[in-house]
C-alpha positions, -999 to +999 in steps of 0.1 A: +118+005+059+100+040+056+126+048+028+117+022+009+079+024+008+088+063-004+105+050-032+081+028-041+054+055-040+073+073-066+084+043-089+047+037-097+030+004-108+013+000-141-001-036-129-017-021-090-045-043-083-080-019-084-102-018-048-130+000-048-167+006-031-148-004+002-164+010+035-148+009+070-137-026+083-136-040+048-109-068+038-084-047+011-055-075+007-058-106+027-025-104+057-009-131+042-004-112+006+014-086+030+051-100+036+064-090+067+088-066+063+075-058+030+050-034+010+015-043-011+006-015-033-026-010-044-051+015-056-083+024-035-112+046-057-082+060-074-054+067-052-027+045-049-021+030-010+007+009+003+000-015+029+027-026+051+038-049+075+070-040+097+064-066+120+043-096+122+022-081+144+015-050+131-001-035+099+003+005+084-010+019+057+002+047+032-011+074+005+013+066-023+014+101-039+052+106-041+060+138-024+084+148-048+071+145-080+034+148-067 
């Protein structure tokens, strides 16, 4: 699971959906956009974020920046 959202933070996305003047508590992609077991990239005021669902009952988030290629 992990592995795979790390490779997806270095493949990059020329078509990332754009969030921005978001404050705490806001909606960024409705739950149901988020397949379980599954990523949903996006980019929040600039940096690129995957959102993540490993189980149906829980939800993570990740900076996208690839750690190898920065």
């Amino acid at each position: 699971g992990l592995g795979a959202l790390g490779l997806a933070g270095c493949a990059g996305s020329p078509d990332v959906p754009e969030v921005t003047g978001t404050a705490a508590g806001d909606v960024l992609v409705p739950l149901a956009d988020v397949p379980v077991g599954g990523a949903y990239e996006l980019s929040l005021d600039g940096r690129r974020v995957l959102v993540s669902r490993p189980r149906e009952d829980e939800v993570v988030a990740f900076d996208a920046e690839c750690t190898h290629q920065g």
